[in-house]
C-alpha positions in Angstrom: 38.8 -6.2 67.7 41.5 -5.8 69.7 40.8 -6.7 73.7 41.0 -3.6 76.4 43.5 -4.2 78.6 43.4 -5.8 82.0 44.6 -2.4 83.6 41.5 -0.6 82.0 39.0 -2.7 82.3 39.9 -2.9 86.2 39.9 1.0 86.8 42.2 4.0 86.0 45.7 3.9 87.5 47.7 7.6 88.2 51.2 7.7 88.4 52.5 10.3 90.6 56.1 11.3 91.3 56.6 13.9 93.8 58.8 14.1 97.2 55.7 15.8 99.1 54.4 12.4 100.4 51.9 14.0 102.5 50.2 15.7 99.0 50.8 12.4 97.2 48.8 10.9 99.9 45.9 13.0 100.2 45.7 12.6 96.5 45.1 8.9 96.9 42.5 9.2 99.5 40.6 12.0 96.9 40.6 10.2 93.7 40.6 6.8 95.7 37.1 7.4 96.5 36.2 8.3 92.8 37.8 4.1 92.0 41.4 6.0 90.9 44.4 3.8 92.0 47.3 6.0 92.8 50.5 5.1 92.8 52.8 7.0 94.4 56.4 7.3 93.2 58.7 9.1 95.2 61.9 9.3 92.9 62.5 9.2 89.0 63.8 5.7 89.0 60.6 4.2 90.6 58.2 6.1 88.6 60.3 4.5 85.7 60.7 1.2 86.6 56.9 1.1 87.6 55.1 -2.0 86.3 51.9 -0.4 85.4 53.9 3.2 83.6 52.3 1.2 80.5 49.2 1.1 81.5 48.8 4.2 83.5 46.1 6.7 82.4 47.8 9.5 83.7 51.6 10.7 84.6 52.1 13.7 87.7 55.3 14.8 87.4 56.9 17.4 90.1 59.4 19.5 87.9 62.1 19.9 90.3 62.7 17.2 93.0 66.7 16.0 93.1 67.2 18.0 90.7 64.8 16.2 88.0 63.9 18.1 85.1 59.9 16.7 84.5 60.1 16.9 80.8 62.7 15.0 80.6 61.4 12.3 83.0 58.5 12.2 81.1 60.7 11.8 78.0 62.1 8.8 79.7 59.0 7.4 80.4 57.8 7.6 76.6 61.0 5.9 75.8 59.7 3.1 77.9 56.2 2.6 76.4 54.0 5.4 79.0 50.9 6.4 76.7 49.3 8.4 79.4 49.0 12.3 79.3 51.0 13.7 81.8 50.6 16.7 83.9 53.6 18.7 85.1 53.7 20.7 88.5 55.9 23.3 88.4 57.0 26.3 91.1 57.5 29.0 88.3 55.9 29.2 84.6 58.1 30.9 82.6 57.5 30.6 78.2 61.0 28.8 78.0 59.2 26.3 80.3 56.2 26.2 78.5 57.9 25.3 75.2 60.2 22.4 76.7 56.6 21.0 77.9 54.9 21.2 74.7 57.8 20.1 72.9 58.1 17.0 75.5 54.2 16.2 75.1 53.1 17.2 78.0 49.4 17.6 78.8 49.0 20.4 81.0 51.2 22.8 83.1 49.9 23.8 86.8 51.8 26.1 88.8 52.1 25.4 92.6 50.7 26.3 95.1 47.6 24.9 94.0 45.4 26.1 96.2 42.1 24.3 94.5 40.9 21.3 93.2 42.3 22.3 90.0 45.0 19.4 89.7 41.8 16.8 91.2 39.7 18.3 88.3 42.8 18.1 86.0 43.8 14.1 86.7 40.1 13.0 86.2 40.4 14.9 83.1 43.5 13.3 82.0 41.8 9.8 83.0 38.6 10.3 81.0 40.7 11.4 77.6 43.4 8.9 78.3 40.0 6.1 78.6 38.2 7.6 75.5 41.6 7.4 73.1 42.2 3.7 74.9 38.4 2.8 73.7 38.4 4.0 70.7 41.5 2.2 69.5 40.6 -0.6 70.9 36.9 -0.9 69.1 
């Protein structure tokens, strides 16, 4: 039996890049009080040269800021051992969109504005898969 990691055992860690610091904030404070540690990454090259993009249960990734295409980010971050399922925020869904995501492995698309708890519901969602597939391959 293989051990779970450190990382899991302490409590689910979300990656988010996104330039709205304010969102990425109140974010935090949300899932923070459900035991979510939220890191905040406020450019590609941080969210990639994170220290826990191995471990995180789940990638948020703005489509858009800097001119940073979210599929391939996430890409990137596969390339660099990130497990997690990733949701992508987007301004406009278009099916050309749609099929760069799936074919990238992303998760889920949400279009923004979101103005529900849609993307809350969707991260804890993301977490709870992201624990189950760690548990059972670790068992």
């Amino acid at each position: 039996m293989r051990e779970v990691s450190k990382m899991a055992e302490a409590g689910p860690v979300v990656l988010i890049y996104s330039d709205d610091e304010p969102v990425g904030q109140a974010l935090r404070f949300v899932l923070g009080m459900d035991g979510v540690d939220v890191r905040l990454c406020p450019d590609a090259a941080s969210l990639l040269a994170s220290p826990v993009l191995r471990e995180a249960h789940c990638l948020v990734l703005k489509d858009g800021p800097a001119g940073v295409d979210g599929c391939a980010l996430l890409r990137a971050a596969r390339a660099r051992g990130a497990r997690a399922p990733a949701i992508l925020l987007v301004s406009l869904f278009t099916a050309s969109l749609g099929a760069r995501a799936a074919e990238a492995g992303v998760w889920l698309v949400l279009e923004r504005p979101i103005m529900d708890n849609r993307l809350i519901d969707a991260i804890m969602d993301c977490v709870t898969s992201h624990r189950r597939q760690l548990l059972s391959t670790n068992t």
